[in-house]
N, C-alpha and C positions, 0 to 999 in steps of 0.2 A: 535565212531567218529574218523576221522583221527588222528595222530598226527604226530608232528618230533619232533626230535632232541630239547632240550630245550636250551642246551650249548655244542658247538662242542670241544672245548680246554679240553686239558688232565687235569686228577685229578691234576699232579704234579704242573703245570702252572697254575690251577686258587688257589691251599696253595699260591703259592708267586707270585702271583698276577700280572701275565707277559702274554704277548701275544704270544699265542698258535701258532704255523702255521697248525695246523690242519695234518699234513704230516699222513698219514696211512702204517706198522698199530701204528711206533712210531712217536711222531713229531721230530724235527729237535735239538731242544735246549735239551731235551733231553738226545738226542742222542752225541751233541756236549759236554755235559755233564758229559759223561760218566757214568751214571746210568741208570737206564732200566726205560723204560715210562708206569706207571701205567696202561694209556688204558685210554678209555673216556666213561665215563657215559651214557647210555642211555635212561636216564630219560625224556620221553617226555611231552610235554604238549599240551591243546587244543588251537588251533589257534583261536577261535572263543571269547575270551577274552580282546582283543584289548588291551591297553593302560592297562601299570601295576600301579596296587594301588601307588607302593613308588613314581614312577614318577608325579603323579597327586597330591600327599599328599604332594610334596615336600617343598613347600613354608611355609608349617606348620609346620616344626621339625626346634629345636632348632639348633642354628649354628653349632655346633660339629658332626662332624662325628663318626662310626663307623667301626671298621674291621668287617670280617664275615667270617663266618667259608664255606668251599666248600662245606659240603654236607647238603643237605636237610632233613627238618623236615616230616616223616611222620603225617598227619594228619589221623583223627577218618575215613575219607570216604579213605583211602586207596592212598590220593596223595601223591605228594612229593615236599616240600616249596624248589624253587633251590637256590643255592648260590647267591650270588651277591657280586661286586667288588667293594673293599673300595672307595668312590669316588665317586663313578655313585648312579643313582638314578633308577635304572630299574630293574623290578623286576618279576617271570615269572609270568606268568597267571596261573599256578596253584596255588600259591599264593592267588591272586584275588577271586578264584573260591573258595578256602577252606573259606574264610572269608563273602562275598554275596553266597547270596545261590539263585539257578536258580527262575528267572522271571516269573513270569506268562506270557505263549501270546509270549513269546519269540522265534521265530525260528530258528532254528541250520544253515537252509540254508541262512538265511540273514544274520546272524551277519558269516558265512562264509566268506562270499563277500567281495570282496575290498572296502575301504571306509566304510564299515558299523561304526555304533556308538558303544561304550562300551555299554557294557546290564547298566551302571552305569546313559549313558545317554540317552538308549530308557526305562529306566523304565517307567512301565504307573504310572500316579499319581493317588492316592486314599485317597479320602480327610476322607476316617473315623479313621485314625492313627493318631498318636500325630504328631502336627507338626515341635518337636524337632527332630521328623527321619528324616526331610528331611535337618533340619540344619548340622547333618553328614555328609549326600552323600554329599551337595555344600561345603564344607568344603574341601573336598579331591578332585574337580575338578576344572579345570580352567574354563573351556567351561562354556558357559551359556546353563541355561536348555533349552531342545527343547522345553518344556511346554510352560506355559503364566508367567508361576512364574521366576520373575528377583532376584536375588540376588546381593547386593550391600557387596563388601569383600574389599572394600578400608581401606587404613590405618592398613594392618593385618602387614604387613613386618615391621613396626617404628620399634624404639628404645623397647627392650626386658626391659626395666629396670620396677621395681615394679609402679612407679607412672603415666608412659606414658603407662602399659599395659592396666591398667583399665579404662584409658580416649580413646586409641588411638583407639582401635577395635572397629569397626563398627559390630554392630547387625547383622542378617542377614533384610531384607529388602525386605517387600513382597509387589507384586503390589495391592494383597487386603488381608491386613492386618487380617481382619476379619475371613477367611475362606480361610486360603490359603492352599497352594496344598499339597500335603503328599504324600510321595511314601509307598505304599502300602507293608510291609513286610517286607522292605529292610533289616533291622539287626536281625529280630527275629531267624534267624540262628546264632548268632554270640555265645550265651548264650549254645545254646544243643548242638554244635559244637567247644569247647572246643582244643586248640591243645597240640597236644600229647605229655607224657611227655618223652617221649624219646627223648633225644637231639641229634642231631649228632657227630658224633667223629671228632675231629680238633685239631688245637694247644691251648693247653692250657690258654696260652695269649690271645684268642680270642672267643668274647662272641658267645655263639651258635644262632642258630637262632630263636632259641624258645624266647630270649632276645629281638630279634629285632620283631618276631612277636607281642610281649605285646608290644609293641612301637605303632604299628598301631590300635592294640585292643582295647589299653585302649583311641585311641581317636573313635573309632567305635562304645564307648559303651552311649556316647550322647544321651542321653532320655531311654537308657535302664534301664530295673527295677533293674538290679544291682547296676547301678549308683544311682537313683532314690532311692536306699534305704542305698547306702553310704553316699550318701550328708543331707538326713534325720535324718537318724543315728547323724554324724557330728553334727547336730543342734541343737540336742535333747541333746546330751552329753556335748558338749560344748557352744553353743550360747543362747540356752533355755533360763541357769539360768543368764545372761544376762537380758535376759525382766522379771524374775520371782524375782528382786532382794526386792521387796517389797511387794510379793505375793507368800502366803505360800498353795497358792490353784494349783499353776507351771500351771498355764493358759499355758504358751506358751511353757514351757517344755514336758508337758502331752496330754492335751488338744488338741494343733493344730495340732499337726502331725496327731493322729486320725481325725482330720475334713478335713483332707488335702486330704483322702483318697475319698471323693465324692466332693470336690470345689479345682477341677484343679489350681486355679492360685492364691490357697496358697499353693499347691503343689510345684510351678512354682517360687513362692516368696521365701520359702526356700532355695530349691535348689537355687537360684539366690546368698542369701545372705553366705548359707555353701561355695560354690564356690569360692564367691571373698574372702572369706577367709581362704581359705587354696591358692587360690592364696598370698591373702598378707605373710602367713605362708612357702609360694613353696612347699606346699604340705605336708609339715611335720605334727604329731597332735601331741598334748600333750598327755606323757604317763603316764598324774597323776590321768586321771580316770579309767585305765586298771591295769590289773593285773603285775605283776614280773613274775611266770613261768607258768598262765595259757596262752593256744591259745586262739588269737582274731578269734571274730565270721568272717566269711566268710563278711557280710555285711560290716564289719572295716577295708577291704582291698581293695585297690585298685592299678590296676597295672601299676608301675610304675608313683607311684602320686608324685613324684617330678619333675617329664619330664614333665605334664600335663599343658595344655595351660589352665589353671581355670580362666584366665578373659576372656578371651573369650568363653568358657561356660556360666560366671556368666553372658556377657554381656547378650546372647540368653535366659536362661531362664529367664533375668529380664523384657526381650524386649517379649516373650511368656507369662510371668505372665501380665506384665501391657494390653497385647491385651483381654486374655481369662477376667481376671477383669473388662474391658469395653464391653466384652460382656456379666458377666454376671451381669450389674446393671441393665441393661432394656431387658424388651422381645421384644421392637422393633429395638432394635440398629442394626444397617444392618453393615454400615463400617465406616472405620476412617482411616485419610490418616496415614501412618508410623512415619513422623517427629510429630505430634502430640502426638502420642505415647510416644513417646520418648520424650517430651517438657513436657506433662500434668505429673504431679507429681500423688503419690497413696494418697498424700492429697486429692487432688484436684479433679480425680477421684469419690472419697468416698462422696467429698461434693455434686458432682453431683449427685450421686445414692439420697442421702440425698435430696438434694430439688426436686424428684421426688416425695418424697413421701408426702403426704397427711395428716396431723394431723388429726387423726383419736379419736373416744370417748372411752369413757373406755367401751363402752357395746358389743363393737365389741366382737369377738369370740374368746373366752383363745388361742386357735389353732394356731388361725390368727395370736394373738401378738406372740406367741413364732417363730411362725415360722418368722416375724420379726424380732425377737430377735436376733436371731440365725445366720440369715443373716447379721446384723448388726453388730455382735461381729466378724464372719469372713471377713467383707469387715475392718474394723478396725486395726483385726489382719493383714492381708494382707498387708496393709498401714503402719502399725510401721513397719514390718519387712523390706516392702520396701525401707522407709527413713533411717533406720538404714543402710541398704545396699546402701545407699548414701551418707552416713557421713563417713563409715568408714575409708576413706581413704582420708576425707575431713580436712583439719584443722576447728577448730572450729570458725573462723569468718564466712565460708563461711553455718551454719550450719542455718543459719537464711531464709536462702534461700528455702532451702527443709522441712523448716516445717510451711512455710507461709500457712495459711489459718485454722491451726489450732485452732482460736479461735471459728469461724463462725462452722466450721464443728461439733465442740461438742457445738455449742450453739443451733444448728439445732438439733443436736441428741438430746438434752434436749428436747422441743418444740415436736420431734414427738412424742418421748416416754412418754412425761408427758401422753398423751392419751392413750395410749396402755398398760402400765404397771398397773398391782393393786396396787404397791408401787411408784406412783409416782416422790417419793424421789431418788431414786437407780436407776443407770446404771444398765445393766445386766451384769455379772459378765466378759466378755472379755472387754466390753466398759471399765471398772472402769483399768483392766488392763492397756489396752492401752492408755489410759486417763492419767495415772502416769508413763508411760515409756514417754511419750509424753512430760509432765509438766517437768519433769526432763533434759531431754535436751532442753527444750526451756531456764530456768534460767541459766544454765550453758553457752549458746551460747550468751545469754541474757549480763549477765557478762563480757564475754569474747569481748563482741562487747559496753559494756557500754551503752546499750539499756533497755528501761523499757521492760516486756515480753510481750508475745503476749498473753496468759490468763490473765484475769480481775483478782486480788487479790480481788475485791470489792462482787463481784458474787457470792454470798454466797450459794444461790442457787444449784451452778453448784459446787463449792466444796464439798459440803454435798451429790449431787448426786453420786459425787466420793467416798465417806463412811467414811471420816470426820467427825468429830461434833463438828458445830462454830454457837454461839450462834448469837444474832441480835448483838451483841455490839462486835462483829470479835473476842469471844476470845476461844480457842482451848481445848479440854478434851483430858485426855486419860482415863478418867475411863470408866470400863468395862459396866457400866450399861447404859452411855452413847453411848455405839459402835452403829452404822447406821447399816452398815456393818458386819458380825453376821459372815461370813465367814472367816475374817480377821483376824488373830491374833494379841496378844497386841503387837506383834512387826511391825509387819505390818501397823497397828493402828498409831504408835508412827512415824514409817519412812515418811510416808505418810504426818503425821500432818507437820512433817519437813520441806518437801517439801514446801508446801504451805509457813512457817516463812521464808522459804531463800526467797524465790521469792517474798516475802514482802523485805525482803532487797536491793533485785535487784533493784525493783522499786524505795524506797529511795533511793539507790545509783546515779539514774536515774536521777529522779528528781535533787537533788543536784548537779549535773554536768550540768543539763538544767539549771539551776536557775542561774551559776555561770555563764557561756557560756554568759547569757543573761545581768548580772551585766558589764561584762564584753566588749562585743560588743555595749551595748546601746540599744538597740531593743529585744522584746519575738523572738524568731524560729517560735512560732505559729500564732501569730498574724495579720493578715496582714499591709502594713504599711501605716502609719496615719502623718497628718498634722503637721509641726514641730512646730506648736502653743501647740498641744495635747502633754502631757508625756507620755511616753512607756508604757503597761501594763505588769508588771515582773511575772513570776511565783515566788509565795511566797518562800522561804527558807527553807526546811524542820525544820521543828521547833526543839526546843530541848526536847518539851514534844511528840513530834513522835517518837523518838531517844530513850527516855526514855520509851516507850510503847514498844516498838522492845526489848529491852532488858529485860523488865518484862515477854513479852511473852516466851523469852528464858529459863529464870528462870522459868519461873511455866514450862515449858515442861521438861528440866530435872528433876527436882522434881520430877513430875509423869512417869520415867519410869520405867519399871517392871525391875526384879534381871538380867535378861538373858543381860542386858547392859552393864556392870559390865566387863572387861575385866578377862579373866581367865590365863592369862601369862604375865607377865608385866618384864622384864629388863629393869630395870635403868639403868645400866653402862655396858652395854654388851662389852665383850672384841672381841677386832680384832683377830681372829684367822689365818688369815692369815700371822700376820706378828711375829708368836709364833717364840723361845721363848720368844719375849720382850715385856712385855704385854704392850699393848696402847687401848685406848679404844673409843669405837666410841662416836658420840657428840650427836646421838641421843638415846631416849630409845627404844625397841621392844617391840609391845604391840599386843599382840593376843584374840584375841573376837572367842567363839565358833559357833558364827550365824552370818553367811557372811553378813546381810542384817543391823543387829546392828555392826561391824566392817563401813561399809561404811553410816550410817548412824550418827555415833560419830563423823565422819570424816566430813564430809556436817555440823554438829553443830558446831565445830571448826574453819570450815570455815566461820561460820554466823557471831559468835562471833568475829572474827578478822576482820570483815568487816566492822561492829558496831564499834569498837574500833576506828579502823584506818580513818573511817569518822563522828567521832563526830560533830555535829555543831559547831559554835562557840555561848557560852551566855554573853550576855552584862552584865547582871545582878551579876551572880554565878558563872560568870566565874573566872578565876586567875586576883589578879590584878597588882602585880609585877612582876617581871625578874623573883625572884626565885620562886614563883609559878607555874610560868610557867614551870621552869627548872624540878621540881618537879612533874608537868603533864606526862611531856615528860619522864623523868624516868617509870613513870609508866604506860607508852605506851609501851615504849619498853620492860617490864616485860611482860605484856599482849601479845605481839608480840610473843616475844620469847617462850613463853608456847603454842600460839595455833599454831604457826608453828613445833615445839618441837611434840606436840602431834600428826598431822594431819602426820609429817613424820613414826615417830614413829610406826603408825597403818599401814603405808605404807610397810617398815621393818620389821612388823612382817608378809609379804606375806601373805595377806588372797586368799582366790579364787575369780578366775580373774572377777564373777561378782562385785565384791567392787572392783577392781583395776582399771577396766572400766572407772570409772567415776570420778576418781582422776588425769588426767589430769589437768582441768581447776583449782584444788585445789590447785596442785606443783606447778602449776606455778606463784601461787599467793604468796604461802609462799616462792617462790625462789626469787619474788623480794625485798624479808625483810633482808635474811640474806647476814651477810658480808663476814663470815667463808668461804676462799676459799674450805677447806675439807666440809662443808657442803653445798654449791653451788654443790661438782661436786658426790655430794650423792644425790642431787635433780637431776641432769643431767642422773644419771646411773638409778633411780628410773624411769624418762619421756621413756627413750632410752629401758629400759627392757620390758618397757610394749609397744612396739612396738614390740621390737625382740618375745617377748613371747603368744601376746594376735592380735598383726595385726593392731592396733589401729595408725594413722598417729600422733606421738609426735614430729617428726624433727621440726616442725615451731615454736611450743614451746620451743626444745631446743635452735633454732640461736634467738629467740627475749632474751630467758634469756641472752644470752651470748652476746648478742648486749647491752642488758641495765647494766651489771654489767662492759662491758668496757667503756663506759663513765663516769662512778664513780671514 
């Protein structure tokens, strides 16, 4: 094929980056110089390229520029990457060409032509490829496709900062969602086409070009398997144990990734949630699951993953999972407009798939139920991982939002499966999972919003299908002869049972704040309103034999936990090393638990007990009946205080892994409104702030409410 000249300007002129006059056979400036003019390159390229990759990708690279070295990378097919000038955005079409690999159907003599399109925007579409290869190509052009497929890239340019990244980008945006359009091949050269490692010779000071080609690679590689099995990886190492933190079977560490390999849009669901967090991370990973001087696997690299725009990946594959998910609950779904997509929650999806289906008898066929089963544990798993990729960058008032519907959805899954399973008692083993990553952040959000939860505490039912054992009269085992649950371990057993006692707390807390609300105003919340001849009807007062029932149940559950609870590293007085040699020592103790799951599960009982404490009712009867009685209460509140905030720090301090540290937000910030100690306020402040810097978790709105309520004191 023809070609010319790629850049006419002498070597010397495009090193310091001046305009050439092209003079032959030296130029001008050169010459003016007094040094001898290098000569000019004749590195050609093919015309039939149109529009270069940098100029069309341009709106997607981070503000800062780049210098660049003058000579070109060869690549594996024998081209040559040309230089480009600090500043400019243009880049040659060999470039383009090493990166896309040729078209199908493409002809040499039309994209010749003046006016022809870039092969970028006559590709044919081919709907049998994933449709995250076409969210690439529209990502790198402005133009809208000649296709039927529209893309909507509004809101890409806002503000770069951590919290408007993940709100601000828009999805891409298909006109049928369902089956939309695919370019047929587009990057699968990107992977065996590889570019070379030979870098060009330049100034030291200036990064070669092989640097700026991983610039455009690593955003090229969008739905590719290398990615696809980065951000899987990512999940598996660090998010997994997250959802497995009361599940010693790692459902979601082991389990889902393999099932992820034939149900695309938990594929899609991972990748969504790995993404926005190594966006909230900018890319960095913790190097406490790898090695000190082994090499990382090839999968644990990615290039240039601090440049990487990862909310706007997470947004496309969450917006690719939640389509592929709605299509695969039903075998008639045809389509579904985009903002629905994007509005229907992986709740709320799930519940639908759920009221398709049929309560069926137990006589149906072993086959049938498992392959139910099976489906069910993956549209479930799907659905936690995708709320969790909703919260994490959520404070937790707003957490009540994204997991609405939660109660009806596992009361349906109870109802179909009572028919289908031979153990009617028992979830199938991802249900029962997701079922307790579920419960767990609804009391905590529960809490934090001063809301009764949204599972029935009453439902005994549906907690024993979870693999608890609570008798008719609500009262909890941990003995082993008692387990539902036969896969669980006694620590899993014991975390599980927890779960359930807090969110009995929650709901008293609840309650008691409704009762008082209503003491208070004159009128029930609930009730509607009645003749002023009639007296109000109050909700009753949480009694102080409920009060007293909550606390027994606490008592018998420590009682029965097994040795592995027992912390196995305990400082009292740990000294400040930092401020050596003058020993001072810090105010809390460090306490280390060898099993991450009883470290955050001692800590969630610490926090029951201080919640009990701190909302006693009051008894007319038993209660104090003098001053100093009273005074004498109150001392021994504040003992009580001071030990479970003491303790719950303490567990904090002794850094477990980050699935207990997860869930210790809504805890700090409870024991941070107890103390006075400015040194222990700003040891609660750096504990919220760390597990932000360290884990990706949004803790600023907890740090400015602590900080708001300890200055009006």
């Amino acid at each position: 094929m023809p070609g010319v000249p790629s850049n006419k300007a002498c070597e010397r002129c495009k090193k310091r980056h001046l305009k050439c006059d092209e003079a032959r056979p030296k130029c001008q400036r050169c010459t003016n110089a007094g040094v001898d003019c290098p000569g000019y390159v004749q590195t050609r390229k093919f015309i039939d390229q149109g529009a270069s990759v940098r100029r069309r990708y341009a709106p997607y690279q981070e503000s800062h520029t780049k210098p660049h070295t003058c000579k070109g990378t060869e690549t594996t097919a024998g081209e040559r990457l040309p230089s480009q000038h600090s500043g400019q955005h243009s880049a040659g079409p060999s470039q383009a060409h090493s990166v896309l690999p040729p078209t199908t159907g493409l002809r040499s003599s039309e994209s010749s032509q003046p006016g022809a399109h870039s092969p970028t925007q006559s590709m044919r579409v081919n709907a049998t490829q994933s449709p995250i290869r076409m969210n690439a190509v529209n990502l790198m052009t402005h133009q809208s496709m000649t296709d039927t497929t529209s893309v909507d890239i509004t809101g890409l340019d806002q503000s770069r900062s951590t919290s408007s990244r993940s709100a601000g980008h828009s999805p891409l945006i298909f006109n049928n969602a369902t089956s939309p359009h695919v370019l047929g091949n587009a990057y699968n050269g990107v992977r065996s086409r590889p570019p070379s490692s030979h870098t060009a010779s330049g100034s030291p000071s200036q990064p070669s070009e092989r640097d700026e080609f991983q610039d455009i690679f690593s955003e090229l590689q969008t739905g590719t398997e290398h990615e696809t099995a980065f951000l899987i990886r990512h999940f598996s190492d660090n998010l997994g144990p997250w959802l497995d933190i009361s599940d010693s079977t790692r459902f979601f560490e082991v389990h889902v990734p393999i099932r992820a390999i034939n149900d695309p849009f938990l594929k899609f669901a991972i990748a969504a949630l790995a993404a926005k967090h190594l966006g909230r991370m900018k890319g960095a990973k913790s190097p406490a699951s790898g090695g000190m001087f082994t090499s990382p696997a090839t999968m644990e690299i990615y290039p240039n993953a601090t440049q990487v725009d990862w909310f706007l990946k997470a947004t496309n594959y969450y917006y690719i999972a939640a389509s592929r998910m709605n299509s695969a609950i039903s075998e008639a779904y045809t389509s579904v407009s985009s903002s629905a997509i994007l509005e229907e929650s992986a709740i709320q999806i799930a519940s639908r798939w759920l009221s398709l289906q049929p309560q069926q008898s137990s006589s149906i066929a072993e086959e049938a139920a498992s392959t139910f089963s099976r489906k069910a544990e993956n549209i479930l798993a799907a659905s936690t991982i995708m709320t969790m990729y909703k919260i994490l960058d959520e404070p937790a008032e707003n957490w009540q939002s994204h997991l609405s519907g939660i109660k009806s959805l596992f009361d349906t899954l109870l109802e179909v499966h009572s028919g289908t399973s031979s153990i009617p008692c028992l979830l199938p083993q991802g249900a029962r999972a997701a079922f307790w990553n579920l419960a767990r952040l609804d009391y905590l959000s529960a809490y934090i919003n001063r809301v009764p939860t949204q599972f029935d505490q009453d439902n005994f039912s549906l907690w024993t299908a979870a693999g608890i054992s609570i008798d008719e009269s609500g009262n909890i085992s941990l003995d082993a002869k008692d387990m539902i649950d036969k896969a669980l371990s006694p620590e899993d057993l014991a975390a599980n049972s927890l779960t359930w006692l807090v969110a009995k707390v929650i709901n008293f807390l609840a309650e008691s704040k409704k009762s008082q609300w209503e003491q208070l105003t004159g009128h029930s919340s609930s009730d509607p309103p009645t003749p002023s001849s009639t007296p109000p009807t109050f909700t009753p007062y949480p009694s102080t034999s409920t009060w007293l029932k909550l606390c027994f149940d606490f008592q018998s559950w420590f009682e029965g936990l097994p040795e592995t609870f027992r912390p196995c590293l305990r400082l009292d007085h740990p000294k400040d090393l930092s401020k050596l040699p003058e020993i001072v020592y810090l105010p809390f103790p460090e306490i280390f638990y060898g099993l991450t799951s009883c470290a955050a599960t001692m800590q969630q009982y610490h926090f029951g007990r201080l919640a009990l404490s701190l909302n006693r009712p009051p008894d007319a009867v038993s209660g104090p009946s003098t001053a100093f009685d009273r005074l004498q209460g109150y001392r021994e509140l504040m003992k009580e205080t001071e030990y479970r905030g003491r303790e719950i720090c303490g567990i904090a301090l002794g850094r477990p892994r980050s699935a207990a540290r997860v869930y210790t937000i809504p805890l700090l910030f409870a024991v941070g409104q107890c103390f006075e100690n400015p040194e222990e306020r700003q040891i609660v402040v750096d504990l919220l702030r760390g597990i932000e810097a360290d884990l990706g978790w949004e803790t600023s709105v907890r740090v400015q409410k602590l900080q708001a309520s300890w200055a009006q004191r």
